[in-house]
Structure formats: structure tokens, C-alpha cells
C-alpha positions as CSV (number, residue, x, y, z in Angstrom):
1,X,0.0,0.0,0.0
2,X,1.6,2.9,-0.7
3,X,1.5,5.7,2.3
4,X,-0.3,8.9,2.4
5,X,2.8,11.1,2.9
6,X,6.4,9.8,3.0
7,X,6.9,11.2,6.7
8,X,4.0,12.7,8.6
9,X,5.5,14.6,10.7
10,X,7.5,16.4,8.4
11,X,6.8,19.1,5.8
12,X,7.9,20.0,3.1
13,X,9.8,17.3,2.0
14,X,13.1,17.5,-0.1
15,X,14.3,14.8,-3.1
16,X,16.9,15.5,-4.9
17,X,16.5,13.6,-8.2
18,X,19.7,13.0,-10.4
19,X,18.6,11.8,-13.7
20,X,19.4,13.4,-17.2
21,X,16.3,10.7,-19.3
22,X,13.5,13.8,-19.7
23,X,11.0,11.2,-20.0
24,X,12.0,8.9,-16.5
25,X,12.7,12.3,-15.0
26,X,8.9,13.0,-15.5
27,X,7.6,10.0,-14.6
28,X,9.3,10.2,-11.2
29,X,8.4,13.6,-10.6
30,X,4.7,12.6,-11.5
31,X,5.1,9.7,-9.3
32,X,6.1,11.6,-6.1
33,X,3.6,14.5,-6.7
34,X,0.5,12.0,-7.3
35,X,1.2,10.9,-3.4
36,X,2.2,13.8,-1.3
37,X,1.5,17.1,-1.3
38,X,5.1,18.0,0.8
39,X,7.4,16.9,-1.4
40,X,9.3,19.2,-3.5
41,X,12.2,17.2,-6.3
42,X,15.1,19.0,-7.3
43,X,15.8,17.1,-10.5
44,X,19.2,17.6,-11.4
45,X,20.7,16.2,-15.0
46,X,24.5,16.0,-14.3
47,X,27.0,14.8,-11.5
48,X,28.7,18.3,-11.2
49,X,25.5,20.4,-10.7
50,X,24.2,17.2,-8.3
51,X,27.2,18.2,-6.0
52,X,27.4,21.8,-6.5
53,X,23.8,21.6,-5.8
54,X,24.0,19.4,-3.0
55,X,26.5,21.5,-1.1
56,X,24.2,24.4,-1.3
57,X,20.6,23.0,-0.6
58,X,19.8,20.4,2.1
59,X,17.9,17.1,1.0
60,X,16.0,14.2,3.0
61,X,16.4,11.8,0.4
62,X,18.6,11.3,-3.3
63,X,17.8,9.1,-5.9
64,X,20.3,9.1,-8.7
65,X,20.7,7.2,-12.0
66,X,24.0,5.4,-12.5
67,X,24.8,6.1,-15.9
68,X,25.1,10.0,-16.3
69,X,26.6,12.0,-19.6
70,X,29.6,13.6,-17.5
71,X,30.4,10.9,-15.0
72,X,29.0,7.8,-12.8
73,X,26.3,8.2,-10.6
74,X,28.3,6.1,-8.0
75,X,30.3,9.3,-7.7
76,X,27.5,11.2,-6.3
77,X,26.9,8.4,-4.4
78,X,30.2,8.1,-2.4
79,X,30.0,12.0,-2.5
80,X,26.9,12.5,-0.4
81,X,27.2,9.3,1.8
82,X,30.6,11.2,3.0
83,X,28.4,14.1,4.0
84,X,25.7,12.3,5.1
85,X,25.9,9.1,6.8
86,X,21.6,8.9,7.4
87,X,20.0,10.1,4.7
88,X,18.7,7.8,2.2
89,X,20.1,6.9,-1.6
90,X,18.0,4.9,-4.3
91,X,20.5,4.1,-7.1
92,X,18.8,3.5,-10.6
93,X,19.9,2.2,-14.0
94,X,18.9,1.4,-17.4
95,X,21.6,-1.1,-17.9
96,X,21.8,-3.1,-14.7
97,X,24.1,-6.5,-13.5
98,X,24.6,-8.3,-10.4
99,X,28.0,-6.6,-10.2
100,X,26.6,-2.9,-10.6
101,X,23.8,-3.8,-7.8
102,X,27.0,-4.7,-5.7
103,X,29.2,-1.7,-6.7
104,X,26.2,0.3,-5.6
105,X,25.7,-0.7,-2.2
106,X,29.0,-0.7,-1.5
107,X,29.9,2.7,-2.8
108,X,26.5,4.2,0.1
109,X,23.4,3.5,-1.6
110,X,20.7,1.8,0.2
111,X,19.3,0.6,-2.5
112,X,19.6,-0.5,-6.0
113,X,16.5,-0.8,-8.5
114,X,16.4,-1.6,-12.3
115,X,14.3,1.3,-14.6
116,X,10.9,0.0,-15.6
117,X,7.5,1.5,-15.2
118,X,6.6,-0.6,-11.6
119,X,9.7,1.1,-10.5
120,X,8.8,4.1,-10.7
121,X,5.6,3.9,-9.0
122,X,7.3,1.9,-6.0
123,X,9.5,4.8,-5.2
124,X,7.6,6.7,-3.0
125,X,7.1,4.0,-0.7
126,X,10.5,2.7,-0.9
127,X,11.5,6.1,0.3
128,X,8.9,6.5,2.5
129,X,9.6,3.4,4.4
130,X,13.4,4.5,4.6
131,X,12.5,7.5,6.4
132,X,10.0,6.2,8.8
133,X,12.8,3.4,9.8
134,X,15.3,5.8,10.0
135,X,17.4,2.8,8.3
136,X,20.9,2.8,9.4
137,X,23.2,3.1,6.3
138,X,26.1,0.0,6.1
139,X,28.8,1.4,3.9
140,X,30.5,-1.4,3.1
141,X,29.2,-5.3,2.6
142,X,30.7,-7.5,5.0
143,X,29.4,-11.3,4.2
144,X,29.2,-13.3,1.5
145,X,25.5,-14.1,2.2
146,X,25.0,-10.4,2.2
147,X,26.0,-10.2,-1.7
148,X,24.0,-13.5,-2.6
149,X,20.8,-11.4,-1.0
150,X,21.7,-8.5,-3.2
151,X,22.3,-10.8,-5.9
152,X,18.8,-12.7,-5.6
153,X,16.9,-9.7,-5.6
154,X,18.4,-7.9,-8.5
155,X,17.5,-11.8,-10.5
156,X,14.2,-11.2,-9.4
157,X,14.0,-8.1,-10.4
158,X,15.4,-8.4,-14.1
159,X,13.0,-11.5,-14.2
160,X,10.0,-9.6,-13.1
161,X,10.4,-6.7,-15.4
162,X,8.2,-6.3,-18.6
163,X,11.5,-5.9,-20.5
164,X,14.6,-8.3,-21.0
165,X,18.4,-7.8,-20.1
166,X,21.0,-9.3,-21.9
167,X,24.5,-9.2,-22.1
168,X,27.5,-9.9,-24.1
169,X,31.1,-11.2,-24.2
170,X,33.7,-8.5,-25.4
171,X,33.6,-10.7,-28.8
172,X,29.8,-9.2,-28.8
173,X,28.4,-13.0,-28.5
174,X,25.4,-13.2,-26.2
175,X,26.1,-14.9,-23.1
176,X,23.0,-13.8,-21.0
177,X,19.5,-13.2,-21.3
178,X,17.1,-13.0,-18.7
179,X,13.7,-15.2,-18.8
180,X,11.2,-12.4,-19.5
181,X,12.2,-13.1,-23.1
182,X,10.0,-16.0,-22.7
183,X,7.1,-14.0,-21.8
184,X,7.6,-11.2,-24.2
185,X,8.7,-12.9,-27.4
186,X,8.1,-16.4,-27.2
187,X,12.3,-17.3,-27.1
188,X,13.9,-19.9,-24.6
189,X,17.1,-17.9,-23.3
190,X,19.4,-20.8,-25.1
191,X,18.3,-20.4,-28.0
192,X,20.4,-17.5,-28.2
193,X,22.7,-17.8,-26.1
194,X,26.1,-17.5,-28.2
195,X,25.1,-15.9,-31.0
196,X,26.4,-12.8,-31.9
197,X,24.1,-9.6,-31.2
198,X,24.3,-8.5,-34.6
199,X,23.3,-11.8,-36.0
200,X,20.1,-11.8,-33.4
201,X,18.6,-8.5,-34.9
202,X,17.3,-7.9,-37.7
203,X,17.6,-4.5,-38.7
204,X,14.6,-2.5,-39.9
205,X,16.3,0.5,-40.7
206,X,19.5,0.4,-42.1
207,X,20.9,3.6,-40.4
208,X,20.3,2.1,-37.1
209,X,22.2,-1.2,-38.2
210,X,24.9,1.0,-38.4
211,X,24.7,3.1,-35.8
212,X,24.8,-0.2,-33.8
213,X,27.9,-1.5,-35.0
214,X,29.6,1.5,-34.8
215,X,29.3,1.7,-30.9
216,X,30.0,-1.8,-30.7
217,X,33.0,-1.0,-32.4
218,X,33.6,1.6,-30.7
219,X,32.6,0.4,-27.3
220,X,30.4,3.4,-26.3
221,X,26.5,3.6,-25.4
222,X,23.7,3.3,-27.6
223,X,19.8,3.8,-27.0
224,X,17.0,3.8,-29.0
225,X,17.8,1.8,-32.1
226,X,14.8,-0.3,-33.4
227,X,15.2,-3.7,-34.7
228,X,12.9,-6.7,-35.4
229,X,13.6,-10.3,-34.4
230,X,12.2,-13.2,-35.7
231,X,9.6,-15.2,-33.3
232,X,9.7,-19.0,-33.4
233,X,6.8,-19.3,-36.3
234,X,8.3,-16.7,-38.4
235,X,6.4,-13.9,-37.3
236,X,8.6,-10.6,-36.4
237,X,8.4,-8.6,-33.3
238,X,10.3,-5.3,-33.4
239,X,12.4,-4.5,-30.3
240,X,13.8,-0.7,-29.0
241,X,17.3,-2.2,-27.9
242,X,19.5,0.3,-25.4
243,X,22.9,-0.9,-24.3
244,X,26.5,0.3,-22.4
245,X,29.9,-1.3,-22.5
246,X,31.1,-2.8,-19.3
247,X,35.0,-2.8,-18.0
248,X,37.1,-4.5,-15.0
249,X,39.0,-3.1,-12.4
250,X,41.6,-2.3,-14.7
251,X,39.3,-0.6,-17.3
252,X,39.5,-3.4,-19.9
253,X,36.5,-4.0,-22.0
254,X,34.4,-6.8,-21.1
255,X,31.2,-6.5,-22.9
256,X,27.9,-5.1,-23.3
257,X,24.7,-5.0,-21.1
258,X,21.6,-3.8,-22.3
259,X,17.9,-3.5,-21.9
260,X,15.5,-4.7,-25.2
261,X,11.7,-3.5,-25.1
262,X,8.8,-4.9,-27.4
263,X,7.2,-1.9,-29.5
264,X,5.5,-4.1,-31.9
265,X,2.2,-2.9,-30.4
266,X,3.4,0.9,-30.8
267,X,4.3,0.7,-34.3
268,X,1.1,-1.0,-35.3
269,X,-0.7,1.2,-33.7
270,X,1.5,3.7,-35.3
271,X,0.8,2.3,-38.7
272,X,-2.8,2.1,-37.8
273,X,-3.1,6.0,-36.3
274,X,-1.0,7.4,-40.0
275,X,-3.4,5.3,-42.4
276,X,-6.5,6.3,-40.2
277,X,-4.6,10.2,-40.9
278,X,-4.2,9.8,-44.4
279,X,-8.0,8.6,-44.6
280,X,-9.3,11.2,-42.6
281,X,-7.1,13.7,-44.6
282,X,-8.1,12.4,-48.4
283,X,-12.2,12.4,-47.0
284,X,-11.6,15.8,-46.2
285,X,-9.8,16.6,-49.6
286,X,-12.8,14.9,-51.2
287,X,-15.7,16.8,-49.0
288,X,-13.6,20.0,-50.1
289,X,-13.6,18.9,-53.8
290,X,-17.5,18.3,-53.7
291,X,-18.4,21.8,-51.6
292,X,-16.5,23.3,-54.3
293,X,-17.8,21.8,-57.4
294,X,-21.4,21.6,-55.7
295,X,-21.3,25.5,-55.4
296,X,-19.7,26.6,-58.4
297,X,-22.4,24.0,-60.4
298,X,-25.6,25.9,-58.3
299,X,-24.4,29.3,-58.5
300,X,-24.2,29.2,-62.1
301,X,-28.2,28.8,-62.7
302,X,-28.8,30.7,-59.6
303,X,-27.4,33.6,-61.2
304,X,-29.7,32.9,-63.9
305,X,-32.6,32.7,-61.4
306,X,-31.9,36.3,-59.9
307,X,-31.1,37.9,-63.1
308,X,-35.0,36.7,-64.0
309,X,-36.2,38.2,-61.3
310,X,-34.2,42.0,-61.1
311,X,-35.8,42.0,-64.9
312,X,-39.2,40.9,-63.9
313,X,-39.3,43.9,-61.0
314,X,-37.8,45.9,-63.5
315,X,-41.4,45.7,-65.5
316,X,-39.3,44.6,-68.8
317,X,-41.8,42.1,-69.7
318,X,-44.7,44.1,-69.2
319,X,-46.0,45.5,-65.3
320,X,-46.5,43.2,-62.4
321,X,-49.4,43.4,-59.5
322,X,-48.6,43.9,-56.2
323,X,-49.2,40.0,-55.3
324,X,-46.0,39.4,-58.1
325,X,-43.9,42.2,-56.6
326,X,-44.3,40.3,-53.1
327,X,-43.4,37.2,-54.6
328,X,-40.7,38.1,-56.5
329,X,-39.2,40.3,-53.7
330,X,-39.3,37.2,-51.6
331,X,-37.6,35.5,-54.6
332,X,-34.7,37.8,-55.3
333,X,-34.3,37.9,-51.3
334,X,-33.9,34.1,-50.7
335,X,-31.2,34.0,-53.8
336,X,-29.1,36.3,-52.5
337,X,-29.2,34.9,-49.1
338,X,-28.3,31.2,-51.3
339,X,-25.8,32.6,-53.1
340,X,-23.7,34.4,-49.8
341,X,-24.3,30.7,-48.8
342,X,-22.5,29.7,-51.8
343,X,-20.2,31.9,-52.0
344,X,-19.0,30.9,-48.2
345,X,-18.9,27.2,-49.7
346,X,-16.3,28.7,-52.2
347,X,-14.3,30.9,-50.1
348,X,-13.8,28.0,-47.3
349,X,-13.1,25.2,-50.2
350,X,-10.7,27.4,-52.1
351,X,-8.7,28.3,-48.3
352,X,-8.7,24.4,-47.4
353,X,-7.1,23.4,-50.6
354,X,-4.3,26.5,-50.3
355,X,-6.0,27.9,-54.0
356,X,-7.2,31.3,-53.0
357,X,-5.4,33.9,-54.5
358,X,-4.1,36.6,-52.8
359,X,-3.2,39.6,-54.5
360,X,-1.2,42.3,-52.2
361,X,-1.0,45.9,-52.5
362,X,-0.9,48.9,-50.0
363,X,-4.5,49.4,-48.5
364,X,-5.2,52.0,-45.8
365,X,-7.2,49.6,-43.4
366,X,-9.1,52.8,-41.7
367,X,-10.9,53.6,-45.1
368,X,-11.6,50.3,-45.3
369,X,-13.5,50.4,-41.8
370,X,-15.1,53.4,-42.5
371,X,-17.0,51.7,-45.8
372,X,-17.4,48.5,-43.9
373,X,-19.4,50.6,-41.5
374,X,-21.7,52.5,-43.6
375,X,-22.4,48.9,-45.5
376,X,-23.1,47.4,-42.3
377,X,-25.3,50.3,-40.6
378,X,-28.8,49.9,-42.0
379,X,-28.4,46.1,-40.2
380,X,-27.7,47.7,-37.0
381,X,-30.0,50.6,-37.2
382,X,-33.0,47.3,-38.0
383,X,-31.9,45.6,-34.5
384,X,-31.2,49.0,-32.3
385,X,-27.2,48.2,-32.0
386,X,-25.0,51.3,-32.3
387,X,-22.0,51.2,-34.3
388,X,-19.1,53.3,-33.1
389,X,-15.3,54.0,-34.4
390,X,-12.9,53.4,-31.9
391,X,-8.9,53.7,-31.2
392,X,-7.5,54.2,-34.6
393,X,-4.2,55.3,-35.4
394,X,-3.4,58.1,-38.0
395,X,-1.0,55.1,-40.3
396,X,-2.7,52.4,-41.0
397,X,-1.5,51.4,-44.0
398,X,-1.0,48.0,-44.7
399,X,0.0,44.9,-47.4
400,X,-3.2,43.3,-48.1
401,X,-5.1,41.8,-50.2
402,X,-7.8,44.2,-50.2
403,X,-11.0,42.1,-51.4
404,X,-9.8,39.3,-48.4
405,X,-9.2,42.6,-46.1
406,X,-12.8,43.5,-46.7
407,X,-13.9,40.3,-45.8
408,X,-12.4,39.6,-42.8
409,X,-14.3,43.3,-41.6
410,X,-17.2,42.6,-42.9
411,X,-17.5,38.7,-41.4
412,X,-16.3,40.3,-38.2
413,X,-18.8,43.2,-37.9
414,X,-22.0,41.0,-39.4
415,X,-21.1,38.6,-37.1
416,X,-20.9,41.1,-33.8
417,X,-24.5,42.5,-35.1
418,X,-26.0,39.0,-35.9
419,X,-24.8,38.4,-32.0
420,X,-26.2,41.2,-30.3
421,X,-29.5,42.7,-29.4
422,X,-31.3,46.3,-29.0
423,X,-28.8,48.9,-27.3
424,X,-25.9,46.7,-27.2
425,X,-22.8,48.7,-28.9
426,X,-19.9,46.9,-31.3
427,X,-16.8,48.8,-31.2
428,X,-14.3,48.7,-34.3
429,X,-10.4,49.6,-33.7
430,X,-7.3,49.4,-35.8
431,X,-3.7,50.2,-34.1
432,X,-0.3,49.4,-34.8
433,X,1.2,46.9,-32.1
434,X,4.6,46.7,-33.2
435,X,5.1,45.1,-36.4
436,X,1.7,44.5,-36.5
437,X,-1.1,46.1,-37.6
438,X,-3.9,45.4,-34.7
439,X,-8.1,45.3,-36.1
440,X,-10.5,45.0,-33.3
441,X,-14.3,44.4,-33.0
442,X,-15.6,44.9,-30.0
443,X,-19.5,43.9,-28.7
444,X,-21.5,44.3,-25.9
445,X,-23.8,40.6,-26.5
446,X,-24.6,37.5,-25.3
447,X,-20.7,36.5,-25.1
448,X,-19.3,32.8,-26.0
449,X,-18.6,30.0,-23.1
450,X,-14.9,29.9,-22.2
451,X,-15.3,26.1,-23.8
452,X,-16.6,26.6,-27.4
453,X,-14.2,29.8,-27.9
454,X,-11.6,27.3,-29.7
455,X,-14.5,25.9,-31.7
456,X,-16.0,28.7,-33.3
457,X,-13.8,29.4,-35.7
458,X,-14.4,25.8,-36.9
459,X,-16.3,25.3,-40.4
460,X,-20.0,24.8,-40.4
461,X,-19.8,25.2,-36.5
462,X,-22.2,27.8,-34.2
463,X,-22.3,28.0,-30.8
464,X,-25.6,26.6,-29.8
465,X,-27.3,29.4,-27.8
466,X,-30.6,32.0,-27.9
467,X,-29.3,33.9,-30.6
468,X,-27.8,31.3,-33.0
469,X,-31.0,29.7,-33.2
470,X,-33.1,32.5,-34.4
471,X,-30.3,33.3,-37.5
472,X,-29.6,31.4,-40.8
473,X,-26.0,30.8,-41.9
474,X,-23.4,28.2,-42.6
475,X,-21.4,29.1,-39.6
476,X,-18.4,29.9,-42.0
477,X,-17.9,33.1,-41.2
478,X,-14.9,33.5,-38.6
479,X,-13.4,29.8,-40.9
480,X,-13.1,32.6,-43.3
481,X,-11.8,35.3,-41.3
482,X,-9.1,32.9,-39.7
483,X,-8.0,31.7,-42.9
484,X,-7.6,35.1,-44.9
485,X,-6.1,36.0,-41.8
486,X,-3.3,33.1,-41.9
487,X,-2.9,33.6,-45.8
488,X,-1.7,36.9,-44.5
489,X,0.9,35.6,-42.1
490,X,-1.6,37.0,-39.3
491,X,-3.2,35.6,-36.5
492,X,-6.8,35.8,-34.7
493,X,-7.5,35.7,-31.4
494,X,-11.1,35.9,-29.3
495,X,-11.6,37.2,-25.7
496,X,-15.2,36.4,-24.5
497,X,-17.7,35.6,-21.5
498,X,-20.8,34.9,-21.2
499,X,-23.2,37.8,-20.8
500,X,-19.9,40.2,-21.0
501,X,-19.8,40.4,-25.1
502,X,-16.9,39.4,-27.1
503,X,-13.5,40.7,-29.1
504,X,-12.1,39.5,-31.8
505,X,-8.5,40.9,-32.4
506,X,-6.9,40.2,-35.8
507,X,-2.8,40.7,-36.0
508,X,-1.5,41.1,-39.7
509,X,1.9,42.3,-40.8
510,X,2.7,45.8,-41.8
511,X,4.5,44.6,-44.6
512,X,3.8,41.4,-46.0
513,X,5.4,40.0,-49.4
514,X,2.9,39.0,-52.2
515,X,2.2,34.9,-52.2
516,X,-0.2,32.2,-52.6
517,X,-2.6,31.9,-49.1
518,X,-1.8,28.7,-47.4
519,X,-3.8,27.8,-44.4
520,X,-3.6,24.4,-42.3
């Protein structure tokens, strides 16, 4: 069971953590914080800045990897033990032996444990049992049967563990592997037991084959090569191998010890996730493809439709009653409100498939704000929202594109009136901010939840609320303001709460060199 808090009657609680693996650094700090509240790890990547930083800070506890890129942890082993004979030392290690376990223990450490995922989450108890016992540290080993006890447990440890250990002669001819090989791949251990390592793997990759047999050759560390072996009906299993060259007394090479870890299960899934992608992605392609064609292909005889109709009103074929002029008003108003539809279709197809042309020039963005407003008031004026001018700076001139420009005002102020009711206020802004030319448009409405704010800007996608309900549209509108933004190499953000109103800031460079929009 693990306990509540490593010592009760202590606070704040110090570890210092020597480990320079990101990821088992992480899983060790996640470890200790998911079961105490006090404790606060120090993690430290190095043996240097382990002692500097032991000599300056004070620590209840250290728990330090053997195998560090500027030295041994067994050096900040023997280091702290000589400053402090009680407090408690975990040694850990990727690429652990009988004879390391040993070396450990005698060098100070109280313990010595193997990497893997269970070790990890035993740690907390390990060290708070430690502390609670107040274990007295024995710095050297004085009895055989003392060594065959260490020795036992580091067996059962290696045999425990999800992964396999192996090691080789100095002639790089297997002479050890442990029996989880059994479990994990279906091997007997003596089946491979003196064969060379490189004959045993089967390289998948042929820069990691050699990349492998240059540290062999070189007698230096390796981690993270992949390789498959074969299974005993044929099948293949692919294996992340890590290993590190071993030496006597006398610093003569002896070998390599190592750690091999079935991925088969993560590159399938791999495989699986990067079709299920490239589906996804080509469905996509094709529902962009058909919006496109389906528009273009309606638009044309719509056209058609409200050209008929502007003549009809016109009286050219002869006058019309007052029952025809209210039909063909309702007509002509349903087309148009189609073809914007339509036209969104387009706009949103042509921005997902990187083919809407962008054509840059110098456009003063306040002019353009001042037309979008007087296109815009007669909207406002209908629902009793005011429309108000405010910070604008005396420059701002930009590089634009300035049909897209007008868009992205227009979508944003339509939208902000669609999204408001009687006296609310929209307030439109454009200021440089740095490089950066800054477009705001403020509104007094109903405000977005702090939870569809990132999905707004989605296609086809409205916030489901009062006001949505009671207003047509595709829900394209900010798509298309985010992605003429992004052609432009700008950004847009939103600030909103509910019953507070909302902003929408769009940031586009000053200067901007003329290209093709791309958008992902």
C-alpha cells in the first residue's frame, strides 16, 4: 500500500532527483507528486550540478541514476554518503548486473533498482519506508551471504520486469538473457545464447544497423535503435534495444549490457493512427472537392434565377401586381441569401485546398473600416445596435489583399450585429502593435462560453445558444476570417464571457510580401 505522505511529521519534504532521461525524470516527478503534497524534487541532469547543488541545498532523500553523460552516478553516491551518513540513496539504472547492484551498495546506496514503469511507482514507498525506519546506512558489505541477498533480488527483479536484459562477451556474442524473453517474445534464453548480437537482430532500418555497429565497435553507449527479431513461427516482433559497455577493475572491456523493449504494439498502432490520418485527410480533400464543385455548379443557374427576377421587378416584360412584386421580392431575397451561402462554400473550399489567390497591395485599413461601417449600418440601425469608431491610429496602412481585407471586416462586424440585441454597442479599432497592424471588433452581447471559444472558428460550427437559433447561416464566417487571416501571415484571437460580449483581435503584418494563401 503505498502511504499517504512519505513522513507525517514532516513538511515539506526534499528529493533531490539525479537523472538526465527527460522522460523517467517526469515519470518520477509525476510519481512523487500524485502521493504527497510536501514533497518538493530537485531534478538535477549531471554529476557536477548534483554536487554543487548538494552543497548548497539540504535534502531528506537522493535518488540518482547510475549512468550520467559527465560521469557515474556512483560518484555522487560516495560524495553524499561522505556528508551524510543517514539520509537515504536509491541508485537507478537502465543497464543493470549483479555486479553494478554490488558496486552500488558498497559505494553508500541503500538501494539499488532496475528502470521500468513498476519502479517508478514503487518509489515513494520505498523512500517513504526509509524515512519512517530511519534505516541505518552500512557502507560497506561484510558477508558473502550479504551479496547472494543483493544478488537474488536484482534476479528477481530483471526477471520480473516487462522488459529483457541481456549481455555480451567483449567478442559481442550473447552470453546472457534473462527469462522475460520467454514472456515477451516467445524465445527460450538458449536459443540465443552464443550468437552474436548483430546476427540476433534484424535491422529494420539500415541507419540504425549502423549506428549499432559502430558503438559496438567503438565500445560506447547506444539507446534507442529499433530492430525486429524473428519469433519462433516466423512472425517478427520489433524490439527498441539500449545498451552500455562494461570494463574490469583495470578498465578493460568486457562487454555489453543492455535492456530490449517490445514496441510491436506501438508501431502497429502507429501504422494504424498514419493510415486512419491519411483517410481522414483524403475524406476531407474529397468533402472539399464536392463543396466546391457543388457550389460553383448551383451558383451558375442561380445567377440565372436572380437575373430573371431584377428583370421581372424591372417591369421589362410588361408591369406586375402587387401579389407578383411580393413574390418576387421574396424571390430575389432568398437567392441572395443562397448565393452568400454559396459563395462561403467557395471561399472556405478554395482556403482548405491552399488555392485562394491573394493579391497584395498597400490598403489604408481605416478607409476600409469606415466603408465597412456604412455597408453594415442599416443592419444595426433594423436591431437597435450602435455602431461606433474606436482607437485608430493616424497610419494604417498596410500589405493586403484588399478584397480578403474587406472580408475579414465585414465577417467580423456582421457577425458582432448577428450576436447582439437592442442597445448593445460593437466597437471597431485598428492600431499598430509593433510590427503588426492590430483590427478589433468589440460587442456588448450575449458573449461565447470559455469552452466553445476554440471551436468557433471551426467550419459549419455555431455556438448553440438563444441567438444562433433564431439566425440562418453556414457558420463559416470566422473559418473565413481565420484563414484570410493566416494567408496573411496573421493571427486571430477571441476574448469572451458569457453575458460580458466578445472581441475579436486580428494581427496582420505591416508589410507582407505578395504569395499564394496557405492555411492548415
Amino acid at each position: 500500500m503505498i502511504a499517504d505522505r512519505f513522513v507525517p511529521e514532516t513538511q515539506n519534504f526534499h528529493l533531490l532527483l539525479v537523472e538526465d532521461n527527460e522522460f523517467d525524470r517526469a515519470t518520477i516527478e509525476t510519481e512523487f507528486s500524485r502521493h504527497t503534497s510536501d514533497v518538493t524534487v530537485m531534478s538535477i541532469e549531471g554529476v557536477k550540478k548534483a554536487l554543487e547543488t548538494f552543497n548548497v541545498d539540504q535534502f531528506d532523500a537522493v535518488v540518482t541514476d547510475i549512468a550520467l553523460p559527465d560521469g557515474s552516478g556512483l560518484d555522487v553516491i560516495v560524495y553524499i554518503r561522505s556528508k551524510a551518513t543517514d539520509i537515504p540513496i536509491l541508485a537507478l539504472t537502465g543497464f543493470g548486473s549483479e555486479e553494478m547492484a554490488v558496486d552500488a551498495i558498497k559505494r553508500g546506496a541503500n538501494d539499488y533498482l532496475v528502470k521500468s514503469r513498476d519502479t517508478y511507482k514503487r518509489l515513494p514507498k520505498l523512500i517513504a519506508d526509509m524515512l519512517r525506519e530511519k534505516l541505518p546506512h552500512t557502507v560497506r558489505i561484510q558477508t558473502t551471504a550479504e551479496i547472494d541477498t543483493l544478488q537474488a533480488r536484482f534476479r528477481d527483479f530483471a526477471e520480473a520486469a516487462s522488459d529483457w536484459f541481456w549481455e555480451t562477451d567483449r567478442n559481442h556474442r550473447i552470453r546472457f538473457v534473462s527469462d522475460s524473453i520467454k514472456e515477451v517474445h516467445g524465445i527460450q534464453p538458449h536459443e540465443i545464447i552464443g550468437t552474436e548480437l548483430t546476427g540476433f537482430l534484424i535491422s529494420g532500418q539500415p541507419e540504425h544497423r549502423a549506428a549499432l555497429e559502430k558503438n559496438l565497435s567503438e565500445a560506447s553507449s547506444f539507446k534507442d535503435l529499433i530492430f525486429d527479431i524473428r519469433m519462433p513461427l516466423g512472425e517478427m516482433n520489433a524490439i527498441r534495444l539500449n545498451g552500455k559497455p562494461y570494463f574490469s577493475d583495470t578498465d578493460e572491456f568486457l562487454g555489453f549490457r543492455g535492456i530490449g523493449t517490445d514496441i510491436t504494439a506501438d508501431i502497429q498502432n502507429a501504422i494504424e493512427l498514419k493510415a486512419a490520418k491519411t483517410e481522414a485527410e483524403e475524406a476531407n480533400k474529397a468533402k472539399t472537392r464536392f463543396l466546391a464543385v457543388m457550389s460553383h455548379e448551383i451558383r451558375t443557374p442561380l445567377n440565372g434565377i436572380l437575373g430573371f427576377t431584377q428583370a421581372l421587378q424591372a417591369g421589362i416584360s410588361g408591369p406586375i401586381n402587387e401579389k407578383q412584386a411580393e413574390y418576387l421580392n421574396d424571390i430575389a431575397v432568398s437567392g441572395e441569401h443562397l448565393l452568400s451561402v454559396l459563395n462561403d462554400i467557395l471561399d472556405i473550399s478554395k482556403i482548405e485546398a491552399n488555392q485562394y489567390e491573394l493579391t497584395f497591395a498597400d490598403v489604408d485599413v481605416a478607409d476600409e473600416i469606415s466603408s465597412i461601417i456604412h455597408i453594415v449600418r442599416p443592419n444595426a440601425e433594423i436591431k437597435k445596435v450602435f455602431l461606433e469608431l474606436g482607437a485608430v491610429d493616424d497610419d494604417t496602412s498596410i500589405k493586403a489583399d484588399k478584397r480578403a481585407l474587406r472580408q475579414i471586416l465585414l465577417n467580423l462586424v456582421s457577425n458582432a450585429i448577428k450576436f447582439t440585441q437592442a442597445n448593445d454597442k460593437i466597437t471597431i479599432g485598428a492600431v499598430r502593435n509593433g510590427d503588426d497592424l492590430e483590427i478589433s471588433v468589440a460587442d456588448t452581447g450575449i458573449g461565447i462560453d470559455a469552452n466553445d471559444i476554440d471551436k468557433i472558428a471551426k467550419p459549419f460550427h455555431q455556438i448553440e445558444n438563444v441567438l444562433s437559433r433564431r439566425h440562418e447561416g453556414t457558420g463559416l464566417g470566422l473559418s473565413i476570417v481565420k484563414g484570410l487571416t493566416e494567408a496573411h501571415g496573421g493571427t486571430m484571437s477571441v476574448e469572451s464571457a458569457i453575458g460580458e460580449g466578445t472581441t475579436i483581435r486580428i494581427l496582420l503584418p505591416l508589410h507582407h510580401p505578395s504569395f499564394k494563401g496557405s492555411v492548415h
